[in-house]
C-alpha positions as a printed Julia matrix, in Angstrom:
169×3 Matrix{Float64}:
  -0.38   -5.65  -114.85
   1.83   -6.07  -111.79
  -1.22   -4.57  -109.8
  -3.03   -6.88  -110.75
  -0.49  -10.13  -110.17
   0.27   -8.32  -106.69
  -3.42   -8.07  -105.76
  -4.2   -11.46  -107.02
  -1.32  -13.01  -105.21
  -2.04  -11.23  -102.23
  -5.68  -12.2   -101.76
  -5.84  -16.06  -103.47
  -2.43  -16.91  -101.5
  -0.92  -14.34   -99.28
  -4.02  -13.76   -97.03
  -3.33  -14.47   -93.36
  -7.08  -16.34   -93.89
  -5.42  -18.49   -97.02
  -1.78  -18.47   -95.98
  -2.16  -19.93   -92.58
  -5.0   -22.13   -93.31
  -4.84  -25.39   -91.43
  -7.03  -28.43   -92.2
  -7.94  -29.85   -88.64
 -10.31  -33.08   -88.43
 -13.03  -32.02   -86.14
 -12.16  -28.62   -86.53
 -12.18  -27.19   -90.04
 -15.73  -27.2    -91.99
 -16.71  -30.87   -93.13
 -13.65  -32.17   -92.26
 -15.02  -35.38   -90.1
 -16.38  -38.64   -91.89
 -19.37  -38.39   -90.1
 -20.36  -34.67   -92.04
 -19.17  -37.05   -94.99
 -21.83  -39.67   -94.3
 -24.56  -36.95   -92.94
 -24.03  -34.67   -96.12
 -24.17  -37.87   -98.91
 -27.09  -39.64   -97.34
 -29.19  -36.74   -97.38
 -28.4   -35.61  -100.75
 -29.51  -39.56  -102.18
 -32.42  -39.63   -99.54
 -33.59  -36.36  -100.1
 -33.22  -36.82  -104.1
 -35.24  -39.88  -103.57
 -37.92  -38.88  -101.97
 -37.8   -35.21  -103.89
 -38.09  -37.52  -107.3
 -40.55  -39.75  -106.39
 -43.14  -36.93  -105.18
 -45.18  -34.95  -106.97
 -43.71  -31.31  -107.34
 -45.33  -28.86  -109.15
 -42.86  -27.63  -111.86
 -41.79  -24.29  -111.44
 -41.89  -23.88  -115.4
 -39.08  -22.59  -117.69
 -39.93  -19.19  -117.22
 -38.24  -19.4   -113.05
 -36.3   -22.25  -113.52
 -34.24  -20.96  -116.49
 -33.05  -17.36  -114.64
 -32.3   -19.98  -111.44
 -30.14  -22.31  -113.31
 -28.21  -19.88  -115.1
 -27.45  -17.91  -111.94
 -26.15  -21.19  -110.27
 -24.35  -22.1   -113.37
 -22.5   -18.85  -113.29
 -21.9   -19.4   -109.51
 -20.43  -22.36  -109.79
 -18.04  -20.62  -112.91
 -16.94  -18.1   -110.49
 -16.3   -20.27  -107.93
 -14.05  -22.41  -110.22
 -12.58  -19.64  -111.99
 -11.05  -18.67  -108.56
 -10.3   -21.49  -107.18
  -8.22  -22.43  -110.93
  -6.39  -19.0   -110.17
  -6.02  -19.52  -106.54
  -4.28  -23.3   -107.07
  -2.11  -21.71  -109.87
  -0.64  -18.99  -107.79
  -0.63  -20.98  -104.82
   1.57  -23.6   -106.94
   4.36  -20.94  -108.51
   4.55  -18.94  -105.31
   5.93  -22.39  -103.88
   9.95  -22.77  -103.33
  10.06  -25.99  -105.79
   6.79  -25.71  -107.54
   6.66  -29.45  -109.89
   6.93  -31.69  -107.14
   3.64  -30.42  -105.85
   1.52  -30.48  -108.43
   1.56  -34.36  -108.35
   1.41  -35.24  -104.57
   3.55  -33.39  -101.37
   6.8   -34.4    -99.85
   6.82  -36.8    -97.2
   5.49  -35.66   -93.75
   3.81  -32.61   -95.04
   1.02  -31.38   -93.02
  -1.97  -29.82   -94.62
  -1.79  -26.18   -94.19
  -1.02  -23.59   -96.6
  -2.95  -21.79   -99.39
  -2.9   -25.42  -101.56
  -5.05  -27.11   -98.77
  -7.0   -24.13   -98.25
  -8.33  -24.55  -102.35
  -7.97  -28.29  -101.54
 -11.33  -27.63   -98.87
 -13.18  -24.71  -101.43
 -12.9   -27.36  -103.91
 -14.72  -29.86  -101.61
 -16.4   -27.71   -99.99
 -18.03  -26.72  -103.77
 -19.11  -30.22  -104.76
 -22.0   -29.65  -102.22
 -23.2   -26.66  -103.83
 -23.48  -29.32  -107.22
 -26.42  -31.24  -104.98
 -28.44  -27.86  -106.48
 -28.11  -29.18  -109.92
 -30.19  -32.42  -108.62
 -32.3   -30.57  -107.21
 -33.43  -28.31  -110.51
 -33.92  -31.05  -112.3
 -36.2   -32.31  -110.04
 -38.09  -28.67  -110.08
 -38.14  -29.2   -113.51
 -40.07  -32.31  -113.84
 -37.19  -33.69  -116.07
 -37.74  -37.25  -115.15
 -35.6   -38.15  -117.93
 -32.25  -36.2   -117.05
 -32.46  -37.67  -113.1
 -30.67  -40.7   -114.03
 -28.5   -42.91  -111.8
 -25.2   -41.55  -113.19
 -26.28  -38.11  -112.22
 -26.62  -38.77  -108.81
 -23.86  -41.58  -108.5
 -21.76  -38.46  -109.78
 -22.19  -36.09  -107.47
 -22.69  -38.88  -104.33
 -18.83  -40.23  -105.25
 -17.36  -37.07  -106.03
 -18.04  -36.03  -102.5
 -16.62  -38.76  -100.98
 -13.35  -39.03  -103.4
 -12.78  -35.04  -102.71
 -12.94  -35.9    -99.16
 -10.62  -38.69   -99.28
  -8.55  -36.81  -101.14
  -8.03  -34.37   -99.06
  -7.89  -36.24   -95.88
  -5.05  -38.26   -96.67
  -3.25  -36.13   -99.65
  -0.81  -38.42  -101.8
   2.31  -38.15  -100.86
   5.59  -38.27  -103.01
   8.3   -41.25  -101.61
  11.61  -40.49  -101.69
């Protein structure tokens, strides 16, 4: 079992990749409001004009395998990302404080802004779900919360993470 902790601790937090990760504006993927803008507007354009066409469905039969293999993706994805933050959190000096917002004057770098940007970063891949549903001819289940969902999720993770809460003392 200590393998296993050691293993896990070494590549969701102790990896030179995750451990000196450093969120730069400009520099680090989708980190600049203008990806921001770029990435929503195509999603809600693209779902738009994807919705209002006439795609052949690609039938249960394809769509089904598809769905479930992005479904499971997106499990994975979480599932590490939940283990990653967790570790990241009790590997910290004073672990509580951070679980709410950061200290004053704390830059973002470390493994907690690394998961910070996966997490983000993973809210794109959710445009797919959109985008199945369309495939699937499933007028019904395209509805304006769907989309609204996954347009303002975007931009909240984004804000987010761009200007992290911090704790006043």
């Amino acid at each position: 079992m200590d393998q296993i902790y050691s293993s896990l601790q070494y590549w969701l937090v102790n990896h030179p990749k995750i451990l000196h990760f450093q969120w730069t504006e400009g520099q680090t993927l989708g980190s600049t409001p203008l990806f921001l803008a770029l990435t929503v507007l195509s999603y809600l354009t693209l779902t738009l004009l994807l919705s209002r066409s006439t795609l052949p469905s690609l039938g249960p039969n394809i769509l089904k395998p598809i769905t479930a293999l992005h479904s499971l993706n997106l499990f994975l994805i979480s599932l590490i990302m939940a283990v990653g933050c967790t570790l990241s959190i009790i590997s910290l000096p004073s672990p509580l404080p951070h679980i709410i917002c950061f200290p004053p004057n704390t830059p973002p770098t470390g493994p907690l802004f690394f998961w910070a940007n996966i997490f983000y970063l993973s809210k794109l891949l959710e445009f797919i779900d959109t985008l199945l549903i369309i495939l699937s001819n499933s007028k019904q289940r395209l509805t304006f919360l769907h989309v609204y969902h996954h347009g303002t999720v975007v931009v909240m993770c984004y804000l987010c993470y761009a200007h992290p809460r911090r704790c006043s003392r």
